[in-house]
C-alpha positions in Angstrom: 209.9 73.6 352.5 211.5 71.0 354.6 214.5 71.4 357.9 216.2 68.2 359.1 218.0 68.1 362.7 221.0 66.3 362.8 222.4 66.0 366.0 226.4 65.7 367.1 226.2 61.8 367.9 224.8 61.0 364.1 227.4 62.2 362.6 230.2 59.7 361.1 233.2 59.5 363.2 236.7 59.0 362.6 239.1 58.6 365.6 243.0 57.7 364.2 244.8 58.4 368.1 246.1 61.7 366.1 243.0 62.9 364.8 239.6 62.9 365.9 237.1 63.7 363.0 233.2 64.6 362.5 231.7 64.0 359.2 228.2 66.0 358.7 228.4 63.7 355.1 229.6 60.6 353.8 233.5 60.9 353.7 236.7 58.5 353.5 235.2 54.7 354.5 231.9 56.4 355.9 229.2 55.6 353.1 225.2 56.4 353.3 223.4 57.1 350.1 220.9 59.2 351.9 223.9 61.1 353.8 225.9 62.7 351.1 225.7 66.2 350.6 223.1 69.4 351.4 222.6 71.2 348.6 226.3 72.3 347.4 228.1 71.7 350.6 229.6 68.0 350.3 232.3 67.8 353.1 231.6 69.1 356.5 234.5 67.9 358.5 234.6 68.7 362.3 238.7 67.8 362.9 240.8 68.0 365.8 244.9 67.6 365.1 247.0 66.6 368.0 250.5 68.5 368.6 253.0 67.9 366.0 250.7 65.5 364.0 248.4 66.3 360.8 247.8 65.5 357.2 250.6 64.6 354.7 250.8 66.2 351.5 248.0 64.9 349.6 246.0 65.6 346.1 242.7 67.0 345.2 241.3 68.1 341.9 237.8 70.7 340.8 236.8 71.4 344.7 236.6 74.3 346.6 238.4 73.8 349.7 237.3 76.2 352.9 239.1 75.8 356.1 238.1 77.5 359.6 240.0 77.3 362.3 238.4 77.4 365.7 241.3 76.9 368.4 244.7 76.1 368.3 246.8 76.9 364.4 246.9 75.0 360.9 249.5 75.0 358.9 249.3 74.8 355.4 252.1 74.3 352.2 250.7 73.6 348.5 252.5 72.8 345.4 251.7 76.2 344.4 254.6 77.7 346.3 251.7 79.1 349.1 252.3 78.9 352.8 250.5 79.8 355.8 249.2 79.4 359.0 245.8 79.6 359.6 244.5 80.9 363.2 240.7 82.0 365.0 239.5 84.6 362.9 241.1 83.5 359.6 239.4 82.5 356.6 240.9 79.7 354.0 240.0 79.1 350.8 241.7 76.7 348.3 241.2 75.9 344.7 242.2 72.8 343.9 241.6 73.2 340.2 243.7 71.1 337.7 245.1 69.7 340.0 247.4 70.5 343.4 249.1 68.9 346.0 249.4 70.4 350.0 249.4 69.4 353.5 247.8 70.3 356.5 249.9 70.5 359.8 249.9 70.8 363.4 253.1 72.7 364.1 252.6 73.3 367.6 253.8 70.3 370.0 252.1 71.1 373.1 248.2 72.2 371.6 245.7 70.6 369.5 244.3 72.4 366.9 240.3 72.1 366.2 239.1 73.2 362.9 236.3 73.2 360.1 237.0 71.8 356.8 234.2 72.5 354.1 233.7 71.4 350.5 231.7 72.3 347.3 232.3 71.9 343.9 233.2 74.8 341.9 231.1 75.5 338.8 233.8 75.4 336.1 236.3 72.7 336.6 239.5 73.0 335.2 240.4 76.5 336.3 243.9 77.4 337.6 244.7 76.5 341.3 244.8 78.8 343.8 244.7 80.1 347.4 243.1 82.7 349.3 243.2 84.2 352.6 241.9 87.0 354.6 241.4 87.8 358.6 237.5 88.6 359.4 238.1 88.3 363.2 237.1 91.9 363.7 234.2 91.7 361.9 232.6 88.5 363.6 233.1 90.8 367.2 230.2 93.0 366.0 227.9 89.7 367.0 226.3 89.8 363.5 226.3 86.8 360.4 229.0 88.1 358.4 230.0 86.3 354.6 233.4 85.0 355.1 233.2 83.3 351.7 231.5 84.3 348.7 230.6 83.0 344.8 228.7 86.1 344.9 231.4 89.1 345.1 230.6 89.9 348.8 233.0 92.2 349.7 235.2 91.2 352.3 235.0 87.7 351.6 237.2 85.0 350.4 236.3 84.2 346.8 234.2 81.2 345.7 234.8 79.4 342.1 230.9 78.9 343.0 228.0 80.9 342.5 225.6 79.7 343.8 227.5 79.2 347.6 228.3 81.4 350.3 229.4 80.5 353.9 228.9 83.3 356.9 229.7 82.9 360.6 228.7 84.1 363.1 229.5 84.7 367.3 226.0 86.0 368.8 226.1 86.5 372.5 223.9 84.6 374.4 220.1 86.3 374.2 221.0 87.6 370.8 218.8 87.2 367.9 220.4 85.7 364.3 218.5 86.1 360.8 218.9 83.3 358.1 217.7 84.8 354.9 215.6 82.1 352.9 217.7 80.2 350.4 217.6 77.2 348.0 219.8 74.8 350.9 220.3 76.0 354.1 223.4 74.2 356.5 223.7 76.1 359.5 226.3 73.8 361.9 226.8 74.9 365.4 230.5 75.0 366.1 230.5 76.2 369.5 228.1 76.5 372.4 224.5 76.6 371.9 221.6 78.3 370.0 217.6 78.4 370.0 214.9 78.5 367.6 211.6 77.5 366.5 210.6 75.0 364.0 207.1 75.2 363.2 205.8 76.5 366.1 207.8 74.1 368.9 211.0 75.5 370.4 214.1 73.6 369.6 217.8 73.9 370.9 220.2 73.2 368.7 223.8 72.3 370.8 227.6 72.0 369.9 228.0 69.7 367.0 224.4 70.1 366.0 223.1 70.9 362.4 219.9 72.2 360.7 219.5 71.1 357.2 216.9 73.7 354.9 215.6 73.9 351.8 213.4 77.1 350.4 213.2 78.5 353.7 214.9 80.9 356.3 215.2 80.9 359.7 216.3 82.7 363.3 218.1 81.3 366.0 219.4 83.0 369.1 222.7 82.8 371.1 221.7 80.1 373.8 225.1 80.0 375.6 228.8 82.0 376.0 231.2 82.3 373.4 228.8 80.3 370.4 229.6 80.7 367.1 227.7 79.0 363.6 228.7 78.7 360.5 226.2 78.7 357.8 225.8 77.5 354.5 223.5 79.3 351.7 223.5 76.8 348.8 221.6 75.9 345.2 220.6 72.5 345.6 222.5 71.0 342.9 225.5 68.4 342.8 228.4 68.1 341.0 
């Protein structure tokens, strides 16, 4: 059993005027061979768009594309005819598949949009592309981890080409207690605001931009400030 904190200011950053980026991983012209992945999870992309600015259509092949929005809208086209705009509460998931081309937009002029952009690899390349995408927002009021995204048939989850992944958020008021069931990888990033929890036997606080890395273990945190939310990551520890 092992757990890793990576705090917000060692993650890779990317800052283009337009776009301000936070890579949990290696990504784009950011190497470190000991820094590429946890478990299944092999982008973790913090982004913020400015107004009327994004990303160009652009390629990707065999990945499993999750996008979260946290303020602000995304818009998205694909070569596969789909379009939408992605808000708070919405959940994202692309196939890329054999193959498929999209863009990733800004369409508001006057607000940036900040948002999560997540990778794994699915677990049988070459499948058709495709696009999925459902609201949880209600759900994620009750204060409790819900799956958002699922290779495991969760109901009311986006579905995973990935069995062995599933992502949950979650918005705990402050003083409120989180379980993390014990899995292979554990990636529990810290979106917004703050949370708390013990790592064997001292206190930690884990802040905005924060991550705690796991394997074979579970663990608890607890809403630490207003209006937090995680995202978490239940992986096998394999790489494609």
């Amino acid at each position: 059993m092992s757990a890793t904190i990576v705090r917000s200011n060692q993650r890779f950053e990317t800052n283009a005027g337009w776009l301000e980026s936070f890579h949990s991983f290696s990504f784009g012209g950011h190497y470190d061979p000991r820094n590429t992945h946890h478990g299944l999870l092999l982008v973790a992309n913090d982004d913020t768009v400015r107004p009327g600015q994004g990303f160009g259509t652009h390629g990707h092949r065999d990945m499993e594309i999750v996008s979260w929005v946290l303020e602000g809208e995304l818009e998205h086209r694909d070569s596969e005819g789909n379009h939408g705009v992605i808000r708070p509460g919405l959940i994202q998931r692309m196939s890329a598949g054999t193959g498929i081309q999209h863009s990733e937009m800004n369409g508001s002029a006057t607000e940036s949009v900040h948002f999560l952009q997540m990778w794994v690899p699915p677990d049988t390349t070459g499948i058709a592309p495709g696009y999925e995408e459902l609201d949880v927002g209600d759900r994620l009021d009750s204060g409790d981890l819900v799956v958002v995204a699922s290779g495991q048939g969760h109901e009311g989850a986006v579905r995973l080409h990935q069995a062995e992944a599933v992502m949950a958020v979650a918005r705990p008021p402050e003083g409120a207690p989180i379980e993390i069931d014990t899995a292979p990888a554990i990636h529990l990033y810290v979106a917004r605001g703050a949370v708390t929890t013990e790592l064997d036997g001292e206190p930690v606080v884990l802040g905005e931009g924060d991550a705690l890395r796991l394997f074979d273990r579970g663990v608890a945190v607890t809403g630490a400030a207003d209006s937090t939310e995680i995202v978490v990551w239940s992986t096998g520890v394999g790489q494609a």
